[in-house]
mmCIF entry with sequence, helices, sheets and N, C-alpha, C, O atoms, coordinates in Angstrom:
data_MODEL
# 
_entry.id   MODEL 
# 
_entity.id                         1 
_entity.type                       polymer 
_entity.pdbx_number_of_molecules   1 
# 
_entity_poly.entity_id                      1 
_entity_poly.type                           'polypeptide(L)' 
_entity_poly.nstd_linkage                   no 
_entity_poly.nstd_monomer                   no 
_entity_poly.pdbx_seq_one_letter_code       
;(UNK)(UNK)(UNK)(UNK)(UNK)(UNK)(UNK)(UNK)(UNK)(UNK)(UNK)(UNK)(UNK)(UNK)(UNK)(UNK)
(UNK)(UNK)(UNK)(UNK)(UNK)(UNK)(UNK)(UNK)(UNK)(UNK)(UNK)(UNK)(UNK)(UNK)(UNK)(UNK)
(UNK)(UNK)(UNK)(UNK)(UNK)(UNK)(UNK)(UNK)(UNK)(UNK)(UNK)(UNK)(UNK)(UNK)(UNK)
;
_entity_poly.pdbx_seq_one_letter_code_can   XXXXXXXXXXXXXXXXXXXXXXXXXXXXXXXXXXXXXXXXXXXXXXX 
_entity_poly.pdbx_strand_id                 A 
# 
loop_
_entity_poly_seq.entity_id 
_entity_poly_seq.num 
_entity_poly_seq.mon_id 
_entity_poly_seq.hetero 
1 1  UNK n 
1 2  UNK n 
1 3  UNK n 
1 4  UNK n 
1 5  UNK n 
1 6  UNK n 
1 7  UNK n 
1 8  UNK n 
1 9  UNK n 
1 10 UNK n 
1 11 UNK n 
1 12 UNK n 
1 13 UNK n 
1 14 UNK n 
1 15 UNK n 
1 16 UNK n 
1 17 UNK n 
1 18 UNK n 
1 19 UNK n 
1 20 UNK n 
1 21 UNK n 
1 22 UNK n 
1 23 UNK n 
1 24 UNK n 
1 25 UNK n 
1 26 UNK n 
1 27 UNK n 
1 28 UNK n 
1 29 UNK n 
1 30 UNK n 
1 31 UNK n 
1 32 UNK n 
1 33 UNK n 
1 34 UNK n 
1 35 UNK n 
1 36 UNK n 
1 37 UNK n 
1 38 UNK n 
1 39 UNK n 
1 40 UNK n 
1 41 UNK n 
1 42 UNK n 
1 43 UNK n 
1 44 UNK n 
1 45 UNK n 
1 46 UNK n 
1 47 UNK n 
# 
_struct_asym.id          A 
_struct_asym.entity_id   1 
# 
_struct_conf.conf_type_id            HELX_P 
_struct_conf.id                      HELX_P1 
_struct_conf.pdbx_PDB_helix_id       AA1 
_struct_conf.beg_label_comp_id       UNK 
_struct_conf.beg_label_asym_id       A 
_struct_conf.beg_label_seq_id        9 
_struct_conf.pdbx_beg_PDB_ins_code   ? 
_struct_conf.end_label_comp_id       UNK 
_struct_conf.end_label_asym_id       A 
_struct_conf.end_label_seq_id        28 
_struct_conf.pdbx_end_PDB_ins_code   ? 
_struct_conf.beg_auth_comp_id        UNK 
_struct_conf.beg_auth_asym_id        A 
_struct_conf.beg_auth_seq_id         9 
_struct_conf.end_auth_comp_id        UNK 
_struct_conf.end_auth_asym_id        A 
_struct_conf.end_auth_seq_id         28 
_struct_conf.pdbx_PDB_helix_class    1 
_struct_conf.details                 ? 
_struct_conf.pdbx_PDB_helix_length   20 
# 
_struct_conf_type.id          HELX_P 
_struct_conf_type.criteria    ? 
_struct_conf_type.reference   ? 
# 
_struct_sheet.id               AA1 
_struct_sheet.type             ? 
_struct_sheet.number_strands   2 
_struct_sheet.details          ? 
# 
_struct_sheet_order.sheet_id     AA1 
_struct_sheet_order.range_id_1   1 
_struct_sheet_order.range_id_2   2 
_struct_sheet_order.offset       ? 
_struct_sheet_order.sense        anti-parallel 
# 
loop_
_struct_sheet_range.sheet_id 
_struct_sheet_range.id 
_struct_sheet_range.beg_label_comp_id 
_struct_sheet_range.beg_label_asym_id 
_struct_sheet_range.beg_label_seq_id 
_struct_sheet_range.pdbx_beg_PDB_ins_code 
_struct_sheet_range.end_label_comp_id 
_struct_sheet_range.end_label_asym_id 
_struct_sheet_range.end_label_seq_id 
_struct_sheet_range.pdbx_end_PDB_ins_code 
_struct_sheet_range.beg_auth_comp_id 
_struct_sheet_range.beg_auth_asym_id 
_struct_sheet_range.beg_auth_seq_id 
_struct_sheet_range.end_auth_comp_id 
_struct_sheet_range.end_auth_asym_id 
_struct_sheet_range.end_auth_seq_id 
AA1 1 UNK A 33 ? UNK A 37 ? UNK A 33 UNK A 37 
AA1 2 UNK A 40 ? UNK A 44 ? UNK A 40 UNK A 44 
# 
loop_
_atom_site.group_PDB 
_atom_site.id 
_atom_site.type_symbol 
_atom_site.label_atom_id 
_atom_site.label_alt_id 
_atom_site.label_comp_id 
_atom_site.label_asym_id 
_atom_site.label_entity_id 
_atom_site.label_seq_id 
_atom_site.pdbx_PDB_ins_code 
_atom_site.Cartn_x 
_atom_site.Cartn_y 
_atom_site.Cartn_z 
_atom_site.occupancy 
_atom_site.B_iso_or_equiv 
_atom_site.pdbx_formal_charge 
_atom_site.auth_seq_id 
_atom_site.auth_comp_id 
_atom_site.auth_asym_id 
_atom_site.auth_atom_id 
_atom_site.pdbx_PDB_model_num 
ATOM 1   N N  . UNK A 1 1  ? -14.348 118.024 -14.170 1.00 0.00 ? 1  UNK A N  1 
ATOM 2   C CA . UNK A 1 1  ? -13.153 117.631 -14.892 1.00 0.00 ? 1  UNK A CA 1 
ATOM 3   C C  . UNK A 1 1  ? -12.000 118.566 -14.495 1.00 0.00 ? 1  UNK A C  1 
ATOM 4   O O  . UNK A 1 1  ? -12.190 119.782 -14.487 1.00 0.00 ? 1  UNK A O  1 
ATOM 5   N N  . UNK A 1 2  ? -10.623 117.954 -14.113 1.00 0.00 ? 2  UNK A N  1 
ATOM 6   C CA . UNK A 1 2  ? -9.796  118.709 -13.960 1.00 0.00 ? 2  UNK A CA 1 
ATOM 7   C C  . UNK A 1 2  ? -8.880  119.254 -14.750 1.00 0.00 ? 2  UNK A C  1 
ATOM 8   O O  . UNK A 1 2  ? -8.277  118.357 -15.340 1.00 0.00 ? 2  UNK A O  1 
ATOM 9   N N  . UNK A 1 3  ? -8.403  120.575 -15.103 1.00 0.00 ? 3  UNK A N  1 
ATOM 10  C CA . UNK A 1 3  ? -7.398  121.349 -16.062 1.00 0.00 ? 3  UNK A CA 1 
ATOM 11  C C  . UNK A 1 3  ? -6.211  120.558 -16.427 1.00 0.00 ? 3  UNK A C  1 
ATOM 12  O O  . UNK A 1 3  ? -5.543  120.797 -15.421 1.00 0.00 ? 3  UNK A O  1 
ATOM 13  N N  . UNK A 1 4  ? -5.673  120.003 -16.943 1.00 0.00 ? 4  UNK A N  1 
ATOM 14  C CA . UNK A 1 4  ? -4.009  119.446 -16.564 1.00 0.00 ? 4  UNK A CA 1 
ATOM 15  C C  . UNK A 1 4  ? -3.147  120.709 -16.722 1.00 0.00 ? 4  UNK A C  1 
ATOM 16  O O  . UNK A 1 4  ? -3.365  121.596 -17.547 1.00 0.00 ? 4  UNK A O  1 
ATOM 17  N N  . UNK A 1 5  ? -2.412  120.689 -16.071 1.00 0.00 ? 5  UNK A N  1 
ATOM 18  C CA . UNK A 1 5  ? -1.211  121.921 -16.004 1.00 0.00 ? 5  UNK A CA 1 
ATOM 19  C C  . UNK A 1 5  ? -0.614  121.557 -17.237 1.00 0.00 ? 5  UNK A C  1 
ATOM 20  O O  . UNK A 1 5  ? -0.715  120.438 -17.741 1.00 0.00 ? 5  UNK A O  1 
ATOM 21  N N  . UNK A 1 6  ? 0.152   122.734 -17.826 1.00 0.00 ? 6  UNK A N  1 
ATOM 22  C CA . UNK A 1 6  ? 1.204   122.650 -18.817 1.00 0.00 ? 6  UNK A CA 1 
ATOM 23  C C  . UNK A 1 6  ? 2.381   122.643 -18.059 1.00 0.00 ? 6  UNK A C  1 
ATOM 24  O O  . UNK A 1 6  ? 2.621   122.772 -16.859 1.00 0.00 ? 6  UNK A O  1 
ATOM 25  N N  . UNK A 1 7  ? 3.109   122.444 -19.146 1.00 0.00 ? 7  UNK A N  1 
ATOM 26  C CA . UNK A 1 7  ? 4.869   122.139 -18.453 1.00 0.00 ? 7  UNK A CA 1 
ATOM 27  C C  . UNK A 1 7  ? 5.719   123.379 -18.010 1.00 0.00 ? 7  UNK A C  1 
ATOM 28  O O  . UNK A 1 7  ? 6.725   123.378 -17.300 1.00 0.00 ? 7  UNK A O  1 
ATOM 29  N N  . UNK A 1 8  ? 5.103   124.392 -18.573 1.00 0.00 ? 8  UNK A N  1 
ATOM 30  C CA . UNK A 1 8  ? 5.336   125.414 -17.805 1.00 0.00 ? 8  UNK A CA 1 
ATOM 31  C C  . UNK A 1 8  ? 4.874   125.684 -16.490 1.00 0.00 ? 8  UNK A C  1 
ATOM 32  O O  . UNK A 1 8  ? 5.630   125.993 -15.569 1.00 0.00 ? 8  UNK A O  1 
ATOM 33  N N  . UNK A 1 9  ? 3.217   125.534 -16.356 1.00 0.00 ? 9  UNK A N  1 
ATOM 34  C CA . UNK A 1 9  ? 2.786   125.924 -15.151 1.00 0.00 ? 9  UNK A CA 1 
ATOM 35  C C  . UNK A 1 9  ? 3.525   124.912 -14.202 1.00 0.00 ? 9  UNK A C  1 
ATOM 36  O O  . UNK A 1 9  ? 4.075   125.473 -13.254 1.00 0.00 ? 9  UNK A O  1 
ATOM 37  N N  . UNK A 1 10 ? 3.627   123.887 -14.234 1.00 0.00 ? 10 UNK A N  1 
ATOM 38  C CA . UNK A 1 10 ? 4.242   122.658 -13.361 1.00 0.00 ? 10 UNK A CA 1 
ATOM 39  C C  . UNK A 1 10 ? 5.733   123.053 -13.014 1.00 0.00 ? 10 UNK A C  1 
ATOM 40  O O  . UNK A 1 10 ? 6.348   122.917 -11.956 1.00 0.00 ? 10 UNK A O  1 
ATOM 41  N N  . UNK A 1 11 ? 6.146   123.611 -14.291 1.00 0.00 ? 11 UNK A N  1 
ATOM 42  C CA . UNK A 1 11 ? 7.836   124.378 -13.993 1.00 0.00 ? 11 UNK A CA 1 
ATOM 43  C C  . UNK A 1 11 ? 7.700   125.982 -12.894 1.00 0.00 ? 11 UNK A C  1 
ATOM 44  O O  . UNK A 1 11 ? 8.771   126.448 -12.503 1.00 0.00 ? 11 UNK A O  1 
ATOM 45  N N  . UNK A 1 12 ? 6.782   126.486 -12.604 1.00 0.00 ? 12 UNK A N  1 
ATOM 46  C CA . UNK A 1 12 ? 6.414   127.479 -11.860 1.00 0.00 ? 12 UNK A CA 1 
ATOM 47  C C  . UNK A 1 12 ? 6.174   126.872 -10.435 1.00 0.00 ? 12 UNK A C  1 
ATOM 48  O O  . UNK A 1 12 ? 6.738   127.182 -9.385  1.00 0.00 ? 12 UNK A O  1 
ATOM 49  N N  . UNK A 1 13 ? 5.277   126.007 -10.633 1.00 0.00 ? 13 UNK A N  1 
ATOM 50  C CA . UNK A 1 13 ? 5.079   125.742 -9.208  1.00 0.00 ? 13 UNK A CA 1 
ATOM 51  C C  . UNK A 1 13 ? 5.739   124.776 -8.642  1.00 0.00 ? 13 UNK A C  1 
ATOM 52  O O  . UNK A 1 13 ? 5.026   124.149 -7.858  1.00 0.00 ? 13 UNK A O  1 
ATOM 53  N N  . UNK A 1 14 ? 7.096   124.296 -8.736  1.00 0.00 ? 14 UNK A N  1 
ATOM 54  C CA . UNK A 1 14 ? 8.154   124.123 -8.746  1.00 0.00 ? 14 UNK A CA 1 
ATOM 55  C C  . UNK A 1 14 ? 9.216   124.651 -8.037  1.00 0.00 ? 14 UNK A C  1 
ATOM 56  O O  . UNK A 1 14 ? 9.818   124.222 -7.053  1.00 0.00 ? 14 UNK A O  1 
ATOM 57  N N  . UNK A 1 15 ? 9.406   126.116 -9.001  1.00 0.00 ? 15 UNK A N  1 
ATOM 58  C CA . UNK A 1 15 ? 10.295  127.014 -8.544  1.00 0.00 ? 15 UNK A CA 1 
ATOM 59  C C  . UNK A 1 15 ? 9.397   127.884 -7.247  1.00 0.00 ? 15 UNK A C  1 
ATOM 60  O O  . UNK A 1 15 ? 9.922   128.163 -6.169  1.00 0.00 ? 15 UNK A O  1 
ATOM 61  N N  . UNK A 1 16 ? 8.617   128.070 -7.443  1.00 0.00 ? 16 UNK A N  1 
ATOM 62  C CA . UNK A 1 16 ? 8.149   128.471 -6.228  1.00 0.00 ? 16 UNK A CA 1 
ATOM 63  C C  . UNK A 1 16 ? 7.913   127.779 -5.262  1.00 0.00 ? 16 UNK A C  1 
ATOM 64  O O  . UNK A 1 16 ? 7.592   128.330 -4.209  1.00 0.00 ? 16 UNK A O  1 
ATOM 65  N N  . UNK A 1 17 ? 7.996   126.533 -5.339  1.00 0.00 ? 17 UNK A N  1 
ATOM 66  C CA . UNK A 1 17 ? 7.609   125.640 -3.455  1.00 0.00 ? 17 UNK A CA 1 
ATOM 67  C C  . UNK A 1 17 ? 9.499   125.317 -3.363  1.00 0.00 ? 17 UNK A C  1 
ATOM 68  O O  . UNK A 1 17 ? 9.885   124.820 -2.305  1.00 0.00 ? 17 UNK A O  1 
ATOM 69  N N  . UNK A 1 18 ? 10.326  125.542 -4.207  1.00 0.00 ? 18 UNK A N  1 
ATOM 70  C CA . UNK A 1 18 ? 11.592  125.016 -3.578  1.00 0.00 ? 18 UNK A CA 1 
ATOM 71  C C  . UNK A 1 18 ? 12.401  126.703 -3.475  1.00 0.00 ? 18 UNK A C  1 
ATOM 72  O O  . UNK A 1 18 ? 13.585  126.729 -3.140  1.00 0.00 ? 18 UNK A O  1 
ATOM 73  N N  . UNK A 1 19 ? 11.878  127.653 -3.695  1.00 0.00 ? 19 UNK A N  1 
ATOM 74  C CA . UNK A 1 19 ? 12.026  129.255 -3.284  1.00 0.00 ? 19 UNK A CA 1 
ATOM 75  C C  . UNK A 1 19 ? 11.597  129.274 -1.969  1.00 0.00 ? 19 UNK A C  1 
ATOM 76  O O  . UNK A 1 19 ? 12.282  129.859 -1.130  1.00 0.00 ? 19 UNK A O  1 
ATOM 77  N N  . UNK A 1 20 ? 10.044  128.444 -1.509  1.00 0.00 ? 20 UNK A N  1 
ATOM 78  C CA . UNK A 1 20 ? 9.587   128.807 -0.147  1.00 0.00 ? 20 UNK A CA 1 
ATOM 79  C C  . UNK A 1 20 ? 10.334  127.936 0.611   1.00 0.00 ? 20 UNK A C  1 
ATOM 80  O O  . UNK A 1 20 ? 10.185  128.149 1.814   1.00 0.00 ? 20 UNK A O  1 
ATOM 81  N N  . UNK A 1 21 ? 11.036  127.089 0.368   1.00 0.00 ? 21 UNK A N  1 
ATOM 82  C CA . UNK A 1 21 ? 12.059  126.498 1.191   1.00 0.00 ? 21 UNK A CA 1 
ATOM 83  C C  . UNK A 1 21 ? 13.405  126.566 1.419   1.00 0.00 ? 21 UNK A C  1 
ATOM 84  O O  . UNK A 1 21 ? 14.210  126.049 2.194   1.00 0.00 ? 21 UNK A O  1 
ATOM 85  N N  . UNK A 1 22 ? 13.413  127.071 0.841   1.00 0.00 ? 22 UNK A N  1 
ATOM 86  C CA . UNK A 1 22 ? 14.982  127.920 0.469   1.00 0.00 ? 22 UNK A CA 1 
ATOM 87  C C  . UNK A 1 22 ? 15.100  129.144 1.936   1.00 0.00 ? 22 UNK A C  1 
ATOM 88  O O  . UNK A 1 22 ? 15.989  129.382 2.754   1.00 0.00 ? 22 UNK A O  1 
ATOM 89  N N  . UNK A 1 23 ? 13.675  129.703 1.697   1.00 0.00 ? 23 UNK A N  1 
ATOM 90  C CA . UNK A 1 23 ? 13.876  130.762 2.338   1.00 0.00 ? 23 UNK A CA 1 
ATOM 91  C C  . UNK A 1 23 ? 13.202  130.678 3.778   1.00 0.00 ? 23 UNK A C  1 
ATOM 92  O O  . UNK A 1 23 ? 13.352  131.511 4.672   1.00 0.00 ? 23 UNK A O  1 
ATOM 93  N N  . UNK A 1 24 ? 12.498  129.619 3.837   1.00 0.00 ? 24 UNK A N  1 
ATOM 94  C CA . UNK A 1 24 ? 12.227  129.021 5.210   1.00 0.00 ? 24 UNK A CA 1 
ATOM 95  C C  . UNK A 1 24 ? 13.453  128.493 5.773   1.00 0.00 ? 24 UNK A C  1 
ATOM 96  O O  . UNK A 1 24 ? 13.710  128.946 6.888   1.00 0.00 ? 24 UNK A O  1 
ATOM 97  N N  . UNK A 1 25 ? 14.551  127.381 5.145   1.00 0.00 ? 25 UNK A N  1 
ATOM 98  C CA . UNK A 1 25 ? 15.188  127.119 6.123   1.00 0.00 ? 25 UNK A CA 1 
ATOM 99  C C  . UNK A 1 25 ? 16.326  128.343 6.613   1.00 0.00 ? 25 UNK A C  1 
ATOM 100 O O  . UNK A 1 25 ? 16.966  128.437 7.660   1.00 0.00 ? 25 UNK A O  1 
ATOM 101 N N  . UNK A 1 26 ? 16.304  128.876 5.883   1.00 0.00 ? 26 UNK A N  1 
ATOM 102 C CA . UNK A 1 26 ? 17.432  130.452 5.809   1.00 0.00 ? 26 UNK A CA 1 
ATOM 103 C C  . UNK A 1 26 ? 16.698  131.418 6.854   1.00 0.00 ? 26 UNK A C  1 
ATOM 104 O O  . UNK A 1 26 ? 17.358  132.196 7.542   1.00 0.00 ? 26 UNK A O  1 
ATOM 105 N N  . UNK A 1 27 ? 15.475  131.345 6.933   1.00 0.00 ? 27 UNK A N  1 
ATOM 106 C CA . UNK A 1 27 ? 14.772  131.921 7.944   1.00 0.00 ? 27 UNK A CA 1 
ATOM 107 C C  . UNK A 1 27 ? 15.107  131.242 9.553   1.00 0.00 ? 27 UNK A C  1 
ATOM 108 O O  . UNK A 1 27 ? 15.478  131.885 10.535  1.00 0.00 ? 27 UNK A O  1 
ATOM 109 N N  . UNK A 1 28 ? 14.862  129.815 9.476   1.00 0.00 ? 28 UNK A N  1 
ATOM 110 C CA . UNK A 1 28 ? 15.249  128.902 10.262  1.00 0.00 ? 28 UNK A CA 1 
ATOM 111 C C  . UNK A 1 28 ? 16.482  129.324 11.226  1.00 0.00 ? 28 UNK A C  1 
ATOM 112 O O  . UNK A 1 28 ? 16.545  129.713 12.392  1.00 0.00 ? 28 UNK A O  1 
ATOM 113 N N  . UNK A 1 29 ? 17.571  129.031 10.059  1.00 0.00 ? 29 UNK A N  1 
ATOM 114 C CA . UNK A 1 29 ? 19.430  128.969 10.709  1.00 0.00 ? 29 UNK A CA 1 
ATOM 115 C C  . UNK A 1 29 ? 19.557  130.628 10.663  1.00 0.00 ? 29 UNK A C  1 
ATOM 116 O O  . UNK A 1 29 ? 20.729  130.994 10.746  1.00 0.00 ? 29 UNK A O  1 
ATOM 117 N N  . UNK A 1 30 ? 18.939  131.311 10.590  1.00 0.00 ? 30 UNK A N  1 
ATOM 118 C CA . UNK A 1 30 ? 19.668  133.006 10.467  1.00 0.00 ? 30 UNK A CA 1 
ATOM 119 C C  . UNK A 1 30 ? 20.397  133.378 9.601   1.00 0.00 ? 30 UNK A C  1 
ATOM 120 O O  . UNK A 1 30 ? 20.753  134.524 9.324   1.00 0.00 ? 30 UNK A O  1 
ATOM 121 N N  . UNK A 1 31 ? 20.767  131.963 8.919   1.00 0.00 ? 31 UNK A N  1 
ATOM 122 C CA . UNK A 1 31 ? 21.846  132.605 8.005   1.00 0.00 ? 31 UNK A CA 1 
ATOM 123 C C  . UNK A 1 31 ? 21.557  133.451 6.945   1.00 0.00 ? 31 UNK A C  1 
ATOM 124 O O  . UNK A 1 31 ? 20.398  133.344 6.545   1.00 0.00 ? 31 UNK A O  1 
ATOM 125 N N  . UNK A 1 32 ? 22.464  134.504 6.190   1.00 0.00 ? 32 UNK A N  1 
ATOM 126 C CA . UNK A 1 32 ? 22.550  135.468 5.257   1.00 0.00 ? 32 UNK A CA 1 
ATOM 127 C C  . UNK A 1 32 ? 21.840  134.761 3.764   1.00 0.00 ? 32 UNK A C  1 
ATOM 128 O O  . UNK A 1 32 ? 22.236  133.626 3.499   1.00 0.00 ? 32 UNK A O  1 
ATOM 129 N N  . UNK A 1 33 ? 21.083  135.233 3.052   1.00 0.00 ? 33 UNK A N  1 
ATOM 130 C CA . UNK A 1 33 ? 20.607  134.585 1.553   1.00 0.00 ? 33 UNK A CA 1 
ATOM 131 C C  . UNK A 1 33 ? 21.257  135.526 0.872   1.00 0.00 ? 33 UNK A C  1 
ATOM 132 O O  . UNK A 1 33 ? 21.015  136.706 1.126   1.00 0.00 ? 33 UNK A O  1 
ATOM 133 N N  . UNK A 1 34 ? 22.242  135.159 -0.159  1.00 0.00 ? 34 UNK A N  1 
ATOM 134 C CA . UNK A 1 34 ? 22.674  135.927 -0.841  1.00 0.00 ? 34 UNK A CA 1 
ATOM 135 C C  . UNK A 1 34 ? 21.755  136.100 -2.536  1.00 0.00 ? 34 UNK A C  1 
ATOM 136 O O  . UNK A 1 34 ? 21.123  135.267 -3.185  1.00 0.00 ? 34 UNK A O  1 
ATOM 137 N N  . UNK A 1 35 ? 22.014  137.334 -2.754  1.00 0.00 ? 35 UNK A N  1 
ATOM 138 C CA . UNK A 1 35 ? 21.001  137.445 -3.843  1.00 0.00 ? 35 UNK A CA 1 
ATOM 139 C C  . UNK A 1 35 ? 22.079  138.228 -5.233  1.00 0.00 ? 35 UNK A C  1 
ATOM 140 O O  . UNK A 1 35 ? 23.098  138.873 -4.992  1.00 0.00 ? 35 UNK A O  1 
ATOM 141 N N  . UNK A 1 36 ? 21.549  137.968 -6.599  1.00 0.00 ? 36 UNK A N  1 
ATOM 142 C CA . UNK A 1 36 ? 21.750  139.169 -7.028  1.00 0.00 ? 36 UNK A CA 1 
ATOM 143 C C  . UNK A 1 36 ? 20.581  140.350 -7.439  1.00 0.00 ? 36 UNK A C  1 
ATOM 144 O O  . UNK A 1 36 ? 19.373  140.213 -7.632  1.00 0.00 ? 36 UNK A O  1 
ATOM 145 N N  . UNK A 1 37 ? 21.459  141.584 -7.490  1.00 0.00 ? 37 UNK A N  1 
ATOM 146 C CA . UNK A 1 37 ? 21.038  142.881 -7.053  1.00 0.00 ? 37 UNK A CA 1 
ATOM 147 C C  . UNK A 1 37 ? 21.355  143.646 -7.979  1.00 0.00 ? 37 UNK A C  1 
ATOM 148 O O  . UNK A 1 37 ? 22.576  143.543 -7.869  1.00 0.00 ? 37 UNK A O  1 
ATOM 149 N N  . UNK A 1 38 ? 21.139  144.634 -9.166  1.00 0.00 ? 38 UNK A N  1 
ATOM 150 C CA . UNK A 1 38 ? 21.527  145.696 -9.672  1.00 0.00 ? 38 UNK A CA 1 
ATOM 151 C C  . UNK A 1 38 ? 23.308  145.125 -10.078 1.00 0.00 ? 38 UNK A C  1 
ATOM 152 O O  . UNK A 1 38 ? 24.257  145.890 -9.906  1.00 0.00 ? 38 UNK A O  1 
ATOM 153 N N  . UNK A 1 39 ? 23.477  143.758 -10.594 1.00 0.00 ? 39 UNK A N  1 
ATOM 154 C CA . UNK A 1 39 ? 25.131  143.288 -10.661 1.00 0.00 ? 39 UNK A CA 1 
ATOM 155 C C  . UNK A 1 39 ? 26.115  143.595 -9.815  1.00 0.00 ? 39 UNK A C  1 
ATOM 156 O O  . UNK A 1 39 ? 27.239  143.989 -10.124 1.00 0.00 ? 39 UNK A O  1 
ATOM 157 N N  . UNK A 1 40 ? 25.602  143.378 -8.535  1.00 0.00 ? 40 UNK A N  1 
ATOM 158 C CA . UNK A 1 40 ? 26.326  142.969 -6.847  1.00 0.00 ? 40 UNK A CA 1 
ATOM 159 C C  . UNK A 1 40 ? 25.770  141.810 -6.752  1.00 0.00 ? 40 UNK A C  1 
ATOM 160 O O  . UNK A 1 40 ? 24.825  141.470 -7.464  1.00 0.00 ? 40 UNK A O  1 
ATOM 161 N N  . UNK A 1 41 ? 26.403  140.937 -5.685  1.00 0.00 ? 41 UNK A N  1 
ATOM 162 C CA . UNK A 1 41 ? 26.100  140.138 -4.780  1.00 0.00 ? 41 UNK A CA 1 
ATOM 163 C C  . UNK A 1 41 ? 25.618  141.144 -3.462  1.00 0.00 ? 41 UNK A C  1 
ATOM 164 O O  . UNK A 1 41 ? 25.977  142.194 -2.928  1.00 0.00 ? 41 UNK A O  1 
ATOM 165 N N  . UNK A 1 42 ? 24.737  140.269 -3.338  1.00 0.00 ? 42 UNK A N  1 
ATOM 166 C CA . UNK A 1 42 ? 23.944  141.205 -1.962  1.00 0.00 ? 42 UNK A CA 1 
ATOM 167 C C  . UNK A 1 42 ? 23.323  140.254 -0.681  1.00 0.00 ? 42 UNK A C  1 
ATOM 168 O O  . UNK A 1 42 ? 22.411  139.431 -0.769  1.00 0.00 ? 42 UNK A O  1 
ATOM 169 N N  . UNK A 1 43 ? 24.049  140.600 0.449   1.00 0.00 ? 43 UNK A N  1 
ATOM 170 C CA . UNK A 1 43 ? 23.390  138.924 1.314   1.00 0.00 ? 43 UNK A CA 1 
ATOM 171 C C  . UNK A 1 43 ? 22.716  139.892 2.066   1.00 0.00 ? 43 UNK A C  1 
ATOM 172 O O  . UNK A 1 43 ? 23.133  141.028 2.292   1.00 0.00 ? 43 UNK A O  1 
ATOM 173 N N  . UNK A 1 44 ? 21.293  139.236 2.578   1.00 0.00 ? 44 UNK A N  1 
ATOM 174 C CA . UNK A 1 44 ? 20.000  139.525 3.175   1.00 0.00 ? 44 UNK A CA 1 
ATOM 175 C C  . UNK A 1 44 ? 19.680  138.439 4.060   1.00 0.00 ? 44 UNK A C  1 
ATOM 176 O O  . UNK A 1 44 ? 19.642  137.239 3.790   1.00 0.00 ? 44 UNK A O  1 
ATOM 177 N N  . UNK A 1 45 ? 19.443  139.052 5.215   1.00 0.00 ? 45 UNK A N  1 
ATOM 178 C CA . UNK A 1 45 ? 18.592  138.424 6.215   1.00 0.00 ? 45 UNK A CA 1 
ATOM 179 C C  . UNK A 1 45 ? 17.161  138.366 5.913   1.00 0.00 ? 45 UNK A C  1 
ATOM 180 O O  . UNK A 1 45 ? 16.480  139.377 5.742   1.00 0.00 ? 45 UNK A O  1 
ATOM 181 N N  . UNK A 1 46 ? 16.675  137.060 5.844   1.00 0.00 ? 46 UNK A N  1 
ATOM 182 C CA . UNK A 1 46 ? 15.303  136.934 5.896   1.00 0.00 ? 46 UNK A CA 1 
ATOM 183 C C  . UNK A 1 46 ? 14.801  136.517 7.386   1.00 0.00 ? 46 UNK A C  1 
ATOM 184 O O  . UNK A 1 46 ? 15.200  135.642 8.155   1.00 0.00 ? 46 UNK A O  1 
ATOM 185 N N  . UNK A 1 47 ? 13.554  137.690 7.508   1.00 0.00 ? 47 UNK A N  1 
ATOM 186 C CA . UNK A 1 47 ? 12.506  137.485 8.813   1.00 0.00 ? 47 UNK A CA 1 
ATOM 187 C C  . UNK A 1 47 ? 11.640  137.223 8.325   1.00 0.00 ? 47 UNK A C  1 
ATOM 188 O O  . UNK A 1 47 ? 10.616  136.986 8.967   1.00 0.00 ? 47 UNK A O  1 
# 
């Protein structure tokens, strides 16, 4: 029998498969991911 996720867990794994794409295509184009940081904006290269 399988678990059903709650609406939370389903809201997690969510934010995390559209985070790993976020940062794949940013990996992709080179371009800068800007983040916040300690209340800066902070842009980062992801390798």
């Amino acid at each position: 029998m399988k678990k059903q996720l709650s609406l939370l867990d389903k809201a997690e794994l969510a934010m995390k498969k559209a985070i790993k794409s976020v940062l794949e295509k940013h990996r992709k184009s080179g371009r800068p991911l800007a983040i916040w940081e300690n209340g800066r904006v902070r842009k980062i290269i992801v390798k």
